[in-house]
C-alpha positions in Angstrom: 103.6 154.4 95.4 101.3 151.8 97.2 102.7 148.9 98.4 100.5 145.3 98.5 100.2 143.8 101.6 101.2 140.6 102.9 98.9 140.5 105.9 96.3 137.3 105.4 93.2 138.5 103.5 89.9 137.3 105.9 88.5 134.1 105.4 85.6 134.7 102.6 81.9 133.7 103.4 81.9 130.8 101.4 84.6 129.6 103.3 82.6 129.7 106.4 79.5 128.1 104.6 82.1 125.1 103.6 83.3 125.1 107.1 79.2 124.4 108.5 79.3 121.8 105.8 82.3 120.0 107.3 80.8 120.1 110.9 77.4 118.9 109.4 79.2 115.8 108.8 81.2 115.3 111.4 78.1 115.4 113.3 76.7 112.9 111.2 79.2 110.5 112.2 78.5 109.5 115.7 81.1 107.4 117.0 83.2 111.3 116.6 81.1 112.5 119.1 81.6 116.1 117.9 79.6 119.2 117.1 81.8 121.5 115.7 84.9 120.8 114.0 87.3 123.0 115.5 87.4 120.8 118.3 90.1 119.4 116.6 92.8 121.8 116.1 94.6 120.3 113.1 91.6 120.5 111.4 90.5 124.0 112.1 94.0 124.6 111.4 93.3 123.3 108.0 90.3 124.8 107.0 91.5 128.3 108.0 94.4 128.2 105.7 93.1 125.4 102.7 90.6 127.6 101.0 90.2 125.5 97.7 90.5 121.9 100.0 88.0 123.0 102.4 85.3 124.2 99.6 86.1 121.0 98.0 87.5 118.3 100.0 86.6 118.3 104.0 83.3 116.7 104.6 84.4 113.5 101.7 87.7 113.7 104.1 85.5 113.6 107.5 83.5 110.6 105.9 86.2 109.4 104.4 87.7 108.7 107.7 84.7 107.2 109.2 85.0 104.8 106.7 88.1 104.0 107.3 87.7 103.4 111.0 84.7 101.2 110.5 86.2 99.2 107.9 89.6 98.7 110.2 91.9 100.7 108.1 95.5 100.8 109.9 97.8 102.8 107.7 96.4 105.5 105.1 99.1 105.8 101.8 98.0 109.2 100.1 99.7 109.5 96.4 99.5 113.0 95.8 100.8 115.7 98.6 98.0 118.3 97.7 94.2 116.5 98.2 95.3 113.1 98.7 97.6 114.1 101.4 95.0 116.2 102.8 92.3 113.5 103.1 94.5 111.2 104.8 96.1 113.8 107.2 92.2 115.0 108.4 91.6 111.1 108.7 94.3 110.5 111.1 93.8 114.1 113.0 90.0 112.3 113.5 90.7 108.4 114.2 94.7 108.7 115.0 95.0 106.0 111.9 98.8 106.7 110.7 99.4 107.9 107.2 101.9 108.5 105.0 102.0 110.4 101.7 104.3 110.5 98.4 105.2 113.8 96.8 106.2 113.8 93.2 106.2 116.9 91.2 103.8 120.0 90.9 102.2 118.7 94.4 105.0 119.1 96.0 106.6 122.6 93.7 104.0 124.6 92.7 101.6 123.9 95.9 103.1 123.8 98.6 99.7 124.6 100.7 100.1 123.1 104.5 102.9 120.7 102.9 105.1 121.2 106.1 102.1 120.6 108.4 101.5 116.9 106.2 104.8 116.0 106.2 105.1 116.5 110.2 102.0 114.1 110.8 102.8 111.4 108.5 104.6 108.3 109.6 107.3 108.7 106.6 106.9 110.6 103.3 108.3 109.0 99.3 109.4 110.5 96.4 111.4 109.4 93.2 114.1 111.2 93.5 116.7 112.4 95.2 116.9 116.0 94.9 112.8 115.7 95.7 114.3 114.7 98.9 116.6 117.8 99.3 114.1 119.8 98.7 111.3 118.3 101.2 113.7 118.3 103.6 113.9 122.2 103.4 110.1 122.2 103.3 110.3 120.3 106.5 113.4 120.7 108.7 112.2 119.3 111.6 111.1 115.7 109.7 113.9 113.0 110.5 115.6 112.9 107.2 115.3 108.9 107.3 111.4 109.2 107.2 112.0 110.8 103.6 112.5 108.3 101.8 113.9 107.7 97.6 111.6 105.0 96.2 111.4 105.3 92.5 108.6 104.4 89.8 108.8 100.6 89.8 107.8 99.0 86.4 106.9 95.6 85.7 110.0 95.0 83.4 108.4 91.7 82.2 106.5 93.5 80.2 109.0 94.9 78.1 110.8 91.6 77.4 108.8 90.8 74.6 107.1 93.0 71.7 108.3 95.0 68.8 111.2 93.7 66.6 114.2 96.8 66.0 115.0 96.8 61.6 118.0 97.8 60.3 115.9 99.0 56.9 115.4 102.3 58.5 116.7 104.7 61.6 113.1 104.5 63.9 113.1 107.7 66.0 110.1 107.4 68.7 108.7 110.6 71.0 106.4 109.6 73.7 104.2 111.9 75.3 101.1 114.9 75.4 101.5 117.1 72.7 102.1 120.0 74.5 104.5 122.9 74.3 106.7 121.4 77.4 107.2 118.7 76.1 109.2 120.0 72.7 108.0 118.4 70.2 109.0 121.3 68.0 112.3 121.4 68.7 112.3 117.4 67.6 110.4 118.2 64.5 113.0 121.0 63.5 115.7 118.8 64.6 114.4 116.0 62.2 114.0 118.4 58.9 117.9 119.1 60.1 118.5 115.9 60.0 117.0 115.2 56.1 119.1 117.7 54.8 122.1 115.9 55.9 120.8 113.0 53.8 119.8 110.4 56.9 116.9 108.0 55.8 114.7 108.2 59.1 111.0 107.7 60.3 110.0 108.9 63.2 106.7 107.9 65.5 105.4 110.6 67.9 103.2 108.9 70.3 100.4 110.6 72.3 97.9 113.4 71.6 96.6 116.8 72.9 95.7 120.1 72.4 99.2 120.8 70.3 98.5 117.8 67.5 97.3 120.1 65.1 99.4 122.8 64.9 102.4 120.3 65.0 101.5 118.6 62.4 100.8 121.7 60.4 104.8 122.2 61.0 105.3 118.9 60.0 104.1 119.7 56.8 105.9 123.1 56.2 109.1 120.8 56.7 108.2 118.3 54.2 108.3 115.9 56.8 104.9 114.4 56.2 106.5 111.2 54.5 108.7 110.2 57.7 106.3 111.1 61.1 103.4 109.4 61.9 101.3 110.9 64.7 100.0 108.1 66.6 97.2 109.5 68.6 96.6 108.7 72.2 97.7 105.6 73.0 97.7 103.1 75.8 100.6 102.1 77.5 100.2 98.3 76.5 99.8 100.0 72.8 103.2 102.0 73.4 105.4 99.3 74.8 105.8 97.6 71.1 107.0 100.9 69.8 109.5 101.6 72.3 110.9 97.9 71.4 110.9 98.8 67.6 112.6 101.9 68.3 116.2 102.7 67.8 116.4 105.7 70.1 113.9 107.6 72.1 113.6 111.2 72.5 112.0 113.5 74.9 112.9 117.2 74.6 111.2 118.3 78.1 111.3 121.9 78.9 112.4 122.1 82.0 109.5 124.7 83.4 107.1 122.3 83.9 109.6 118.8 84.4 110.8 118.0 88.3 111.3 114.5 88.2 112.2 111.5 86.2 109.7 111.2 83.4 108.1 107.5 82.9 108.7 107.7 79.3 112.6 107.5 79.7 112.3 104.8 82.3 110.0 102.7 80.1 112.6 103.3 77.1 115.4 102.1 78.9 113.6 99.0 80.1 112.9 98.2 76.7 117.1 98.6 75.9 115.8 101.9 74.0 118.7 104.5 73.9 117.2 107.9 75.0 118.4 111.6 74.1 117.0 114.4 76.3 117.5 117.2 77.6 119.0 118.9 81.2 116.2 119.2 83.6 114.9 117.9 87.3 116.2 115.2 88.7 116.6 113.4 85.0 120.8 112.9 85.7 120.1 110.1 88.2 119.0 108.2 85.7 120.4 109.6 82.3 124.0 110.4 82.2 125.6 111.9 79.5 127.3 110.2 77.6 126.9 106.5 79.7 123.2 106.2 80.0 122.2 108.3 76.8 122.6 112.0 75.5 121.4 115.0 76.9 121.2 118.1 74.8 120.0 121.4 75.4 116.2 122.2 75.3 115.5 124.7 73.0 117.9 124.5 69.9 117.2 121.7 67.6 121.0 121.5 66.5 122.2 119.5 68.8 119.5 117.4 69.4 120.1 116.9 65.2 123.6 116.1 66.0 123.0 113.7 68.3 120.1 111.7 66.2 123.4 111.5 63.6 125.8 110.5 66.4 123.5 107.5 67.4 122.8 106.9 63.7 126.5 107.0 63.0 127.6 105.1 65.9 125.2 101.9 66.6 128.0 100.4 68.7 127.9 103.3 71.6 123.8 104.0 71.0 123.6 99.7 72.3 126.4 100.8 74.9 124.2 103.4 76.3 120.5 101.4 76.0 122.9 98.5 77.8 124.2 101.0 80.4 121.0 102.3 81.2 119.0 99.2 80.6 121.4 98.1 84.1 120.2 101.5 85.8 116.5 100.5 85.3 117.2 97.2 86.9 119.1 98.5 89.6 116.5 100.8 91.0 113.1 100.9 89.1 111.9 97.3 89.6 108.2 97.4 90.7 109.0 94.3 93.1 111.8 96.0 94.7 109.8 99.6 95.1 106.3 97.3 96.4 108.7 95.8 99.4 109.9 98.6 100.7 106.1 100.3 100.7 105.3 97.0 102.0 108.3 97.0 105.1 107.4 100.4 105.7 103.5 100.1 106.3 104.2 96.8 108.4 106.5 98.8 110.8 
């Protein structure tokens, strides 16, 4: 029986070739003064370990970083830990500018390539969530856990003062999102053909597009549901925000595969005093609780999620109790003016 080995494969050719390319341009850039770029470990470092970033992303890093020094950048703020946080961290090994970066979901769980190595250079490092924060702080045990720091997707809750009007006529049921398969929208769609047999007038809006719109709405027909969803189509967000005012609750059935963090959606429904059902995945507790902040149901079986549609149609007292409870938790901690000061204290430091 052969066993695979774990020993590092060589570094390919075109590896190399991408490598010349990179010291091509750092000798382009004079005030570097360099002629090959492993004269700066942190970048050789890099390029022997980064395989798909060094083909790609180097030598638009190396410039990148000569603009930044001519142009009198003093603080680089990279958005994604995977290229983002690449560019920024070859800028500062190059100019010594400081960086920081913000990790959010598959950049920081399904590639964790020379994460520890970027969180170890940058001046502090933000997430959205608190177990994000855990679990960087196990990528990186040697980064002060006060330079890891909770900052949450601010909105702009102005927005969602004003907008769509809610009617009593009829129960509006809303699903934001990509139609894709993580994102459940059969489950809802079983859930609501559940919830016709038990007699509850309903229409529901599913909101977004992608490469699942056609077979959904294929099994929207075999329910005999055609009459009571309306697929929407992609939409822009100034386009959703009247829809999430109309609606009486808000559902996102996330499979939790491919779900870390807090999804926007269920922020954005919440500002608008939207009650939200969902299911148990991420980081999604610290904003939805069960039963005080919404309903969260199990992912895959569209009976519950059925029962709790009828619960919040049922009860319209505790569905405004929970929009109102997590309306507060919005406020508290996903205001964009609030999240913008503390980038703004932290680059000024």
């Amino acid at each position: 029986m052969s066993k695979t080995s774990k020993r590092p494969s060589p570094v390919p050719r075109d590896v190399h070739e991408a490598i010349r390319e990179a010291s091509a341009a750092l000798r382009s850039v004079p005030r570097f003064g360099v002629s090959d770029a492993g004269e700066y470990p942190e970048v050789s470092a890099l390029m022997s370990r980064c395989r798909e970033e060094v083909e790609s992303g180097l030598p638009k890093s190396v410039l990148f970083a000569d603009w930044a020094k001519k142009n009198g950048v003093t603080h680089i703020h990279a958005c994604w830990a995977t290229h983002p946080a690449t560019a920024a961290y070859v800028a500062h090994a190059l100019t010594g500018i400081p960086y920081s970066l913000t990790g959010h979901a598959h950049d920081i769980y399904l590639d964790t390539t020379f994460l520890r190595e970027k969180m170890e250079s940058s001046k502090f490092i933000s997430t959205c969530t608190e177990s994000n924060k855990e679990y960087l702080a196990k990528i990186a045990p040697s980064v002060e856990r006060d330079r890891i720091l909770v900052l949450h997707h601010g909105l702009d809750l102005s927005k969602f003062e004003t907008g769509g009007v809610r009617s009593n006529d009829v129960y509006e049921i809303l699903s934001v999102g990509t139609l894709q398969p993580h994102k459940g929208f059969s489950f809802l769609l079983e859930a609501l053909g559940l919830l016709r047999e038990r007699s509850i007038a309903f229409h529901c809006t599913i909101a977004g597009g992608g490469p699942d719109e056609k077979k959904l709405k294929e099994l929207c027909a075999r329910l005999g549901l055609s009459g009571e969803v309306t697929f929407t189509g992609p939409l822009k967000q100034r386009d959703v925000l009247p829809l999430y005012k109309k609606a009486d609750v808000s559902v996102l059935m996330a499979q939790g595969e491919w779900h870390w963090g807090i999804p926007n959606v269920l922020i954005e429904s919440l500002a608008a005093r939207t009650a939200v059902i969902t299911t148990r995945f991420g980081s999604v507790e610290e904003l939805v609780k069960n039963q005080e902040t919404g309903l969260i149901v199990p992912a895959k079986d569209p009976g519950p999620l059925a029962d709790a549609l009828e619960l919040y149609w049922r009860r319209p007292d505790l569905r405004q109790s929970h929009a109102k409870a997590g309306y507060q938790s919005v406020l508290n901690g996903f205001d964009l003016t609030g999240t913008l000061r503390e980038y703004l204290e932290r680059f000024r430091q």
